[in-house]
Backbone bond lengths (Angstrom), bond angles and torsions (degrees), N, CA, C in turn:
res aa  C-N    CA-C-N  psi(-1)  N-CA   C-N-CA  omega(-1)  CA-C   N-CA-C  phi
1 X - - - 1.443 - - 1.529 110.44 -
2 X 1.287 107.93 145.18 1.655 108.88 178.29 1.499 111.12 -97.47
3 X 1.678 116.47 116.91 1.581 132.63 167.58 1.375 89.66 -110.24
4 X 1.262 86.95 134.76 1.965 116.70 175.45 1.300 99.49 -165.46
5 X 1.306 122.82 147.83 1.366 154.93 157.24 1.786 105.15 -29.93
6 X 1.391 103.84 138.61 1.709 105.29 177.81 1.317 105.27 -37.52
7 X 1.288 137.18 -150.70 1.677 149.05 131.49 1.418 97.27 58.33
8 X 1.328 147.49 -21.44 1.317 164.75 163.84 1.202 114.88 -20.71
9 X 1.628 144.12 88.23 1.685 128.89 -177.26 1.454 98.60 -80.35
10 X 1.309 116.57 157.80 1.295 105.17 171.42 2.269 87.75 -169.26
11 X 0.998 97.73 141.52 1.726 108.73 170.93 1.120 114.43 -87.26
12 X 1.602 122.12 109.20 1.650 146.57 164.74 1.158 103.31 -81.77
13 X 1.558 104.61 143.94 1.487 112.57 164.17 1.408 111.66 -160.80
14 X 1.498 103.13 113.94 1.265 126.59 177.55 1.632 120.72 -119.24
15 X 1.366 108.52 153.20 1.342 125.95 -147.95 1.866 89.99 -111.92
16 X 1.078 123.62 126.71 1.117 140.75 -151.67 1.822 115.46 -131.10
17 X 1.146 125.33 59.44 1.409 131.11 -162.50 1.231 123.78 -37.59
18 X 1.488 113.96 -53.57 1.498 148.17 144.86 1.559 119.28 -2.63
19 X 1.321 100.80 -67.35 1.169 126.54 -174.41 1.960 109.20 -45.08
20 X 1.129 121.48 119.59 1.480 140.29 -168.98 1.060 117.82 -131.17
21 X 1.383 126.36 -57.05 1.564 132.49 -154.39 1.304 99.23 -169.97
22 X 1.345 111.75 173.99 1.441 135.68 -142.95 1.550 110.16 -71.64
23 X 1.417 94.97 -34.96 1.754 132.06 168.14 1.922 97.01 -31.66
24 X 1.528 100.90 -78.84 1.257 129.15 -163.27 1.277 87.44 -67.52
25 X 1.404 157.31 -63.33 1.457 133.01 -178.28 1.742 132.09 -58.03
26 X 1.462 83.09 -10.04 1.769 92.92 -179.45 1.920 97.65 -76.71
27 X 1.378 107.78 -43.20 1.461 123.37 -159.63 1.510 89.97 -77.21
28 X 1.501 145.80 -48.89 1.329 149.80 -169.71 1.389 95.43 -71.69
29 X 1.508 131.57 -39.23 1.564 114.90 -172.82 1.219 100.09 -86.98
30 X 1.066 142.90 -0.38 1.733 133.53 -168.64 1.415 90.64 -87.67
31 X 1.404 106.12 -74.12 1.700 116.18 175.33 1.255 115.24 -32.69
32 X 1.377 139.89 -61.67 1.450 142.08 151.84 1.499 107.53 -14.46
33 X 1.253 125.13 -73.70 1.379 139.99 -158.20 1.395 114.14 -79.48
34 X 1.496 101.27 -10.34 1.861 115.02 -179.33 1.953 93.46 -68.44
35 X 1.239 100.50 -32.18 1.832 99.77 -156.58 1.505 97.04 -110.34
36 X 1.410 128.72 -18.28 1.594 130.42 161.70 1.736 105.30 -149.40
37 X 1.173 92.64 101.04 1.506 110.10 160.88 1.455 128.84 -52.56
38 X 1.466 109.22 -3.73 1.561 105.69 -159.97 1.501 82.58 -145.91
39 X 1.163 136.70 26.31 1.564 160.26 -171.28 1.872 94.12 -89.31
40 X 1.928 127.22 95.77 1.483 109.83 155.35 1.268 111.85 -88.90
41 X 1.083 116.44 131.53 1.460 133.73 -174.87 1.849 99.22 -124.41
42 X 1.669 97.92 136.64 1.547 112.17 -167.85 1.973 78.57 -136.11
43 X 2.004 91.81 121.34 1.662 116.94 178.79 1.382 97.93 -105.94
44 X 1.523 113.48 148.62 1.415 134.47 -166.53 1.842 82.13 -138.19
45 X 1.596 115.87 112.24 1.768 101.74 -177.77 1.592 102.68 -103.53
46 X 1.733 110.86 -6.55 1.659 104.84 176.94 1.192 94.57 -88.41
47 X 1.603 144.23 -17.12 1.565 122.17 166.44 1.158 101.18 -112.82
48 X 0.967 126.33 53.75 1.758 125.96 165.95 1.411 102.43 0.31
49 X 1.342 107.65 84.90 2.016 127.27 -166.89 1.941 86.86 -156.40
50 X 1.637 97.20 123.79 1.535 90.93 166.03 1.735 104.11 -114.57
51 X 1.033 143.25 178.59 1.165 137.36 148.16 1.125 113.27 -162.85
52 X 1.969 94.97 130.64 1.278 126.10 -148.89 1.753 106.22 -114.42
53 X 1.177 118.25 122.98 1.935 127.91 173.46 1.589 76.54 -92.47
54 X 1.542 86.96 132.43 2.110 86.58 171.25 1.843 81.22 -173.78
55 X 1.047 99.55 158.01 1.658 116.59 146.19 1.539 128.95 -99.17
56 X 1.177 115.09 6.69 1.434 127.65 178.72 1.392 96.78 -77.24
57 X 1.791 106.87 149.88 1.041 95.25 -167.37 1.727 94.93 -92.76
58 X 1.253 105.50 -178.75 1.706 120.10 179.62 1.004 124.95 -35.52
59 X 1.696 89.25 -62.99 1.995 105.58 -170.57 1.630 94.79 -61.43
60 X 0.834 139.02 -98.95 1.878 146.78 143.81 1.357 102.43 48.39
61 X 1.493 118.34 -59.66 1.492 129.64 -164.93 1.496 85.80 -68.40
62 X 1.682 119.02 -75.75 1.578 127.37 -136.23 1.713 86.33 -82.97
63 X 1.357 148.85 -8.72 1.427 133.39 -179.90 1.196 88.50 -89.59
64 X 1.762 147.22 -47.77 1.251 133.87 172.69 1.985 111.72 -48.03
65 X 1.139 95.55 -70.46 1.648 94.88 163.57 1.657 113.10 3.57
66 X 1.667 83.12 -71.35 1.868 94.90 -143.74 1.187 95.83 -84.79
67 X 1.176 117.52 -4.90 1.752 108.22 169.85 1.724 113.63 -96.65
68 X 1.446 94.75 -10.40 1.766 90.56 174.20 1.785 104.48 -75.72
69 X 1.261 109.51 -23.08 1.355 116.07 -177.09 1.596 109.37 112.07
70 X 1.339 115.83 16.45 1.704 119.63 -179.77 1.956 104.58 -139.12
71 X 1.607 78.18 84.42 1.983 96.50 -178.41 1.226 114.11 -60.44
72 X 0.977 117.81 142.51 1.708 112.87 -157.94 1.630 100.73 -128.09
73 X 1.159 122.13 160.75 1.326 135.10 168.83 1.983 111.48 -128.39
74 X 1.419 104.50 137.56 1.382 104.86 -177.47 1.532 95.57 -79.20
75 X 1.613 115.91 154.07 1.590 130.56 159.20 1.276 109.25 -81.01
């Protein structure tokens, strides 16, 4: 799990199964951006791999995730 300091940037990257089409990246960046608004996140949808520059912490990202309906696993 990632602990870092508030204000903290740091690059996440999680693997996103879900992930299909353009649909499913609109719905994965909202959720992302629900818990860091200022979160750039770059989607890969043939390796269902997102990776996220955010200061949010980890858990935060993938419990938003799994409630958007796209369960995530950390790399």
């Amino acid at each position: 799990m990632s602990a870092h300091a508030p204000g903290v940037t740091e690059l996440q990257v999680l693997n996103i199964p879900k992930i299909r089409c353009g649909g499913c990246v609109a719905g994965v960046e909202k959720a992302i951006h629900s818990v860091d608004a200022s979160a750039q996140i770059t989607t890969d949808i043939e390796a269902r791999r997102v990776e996220v520059t955010t200061s949010a912490d980890r858990q935060a990202l993938l419990t938003a995730l799994d409630a958007a309906g796209y369960p995530a696993e950390a790399v």
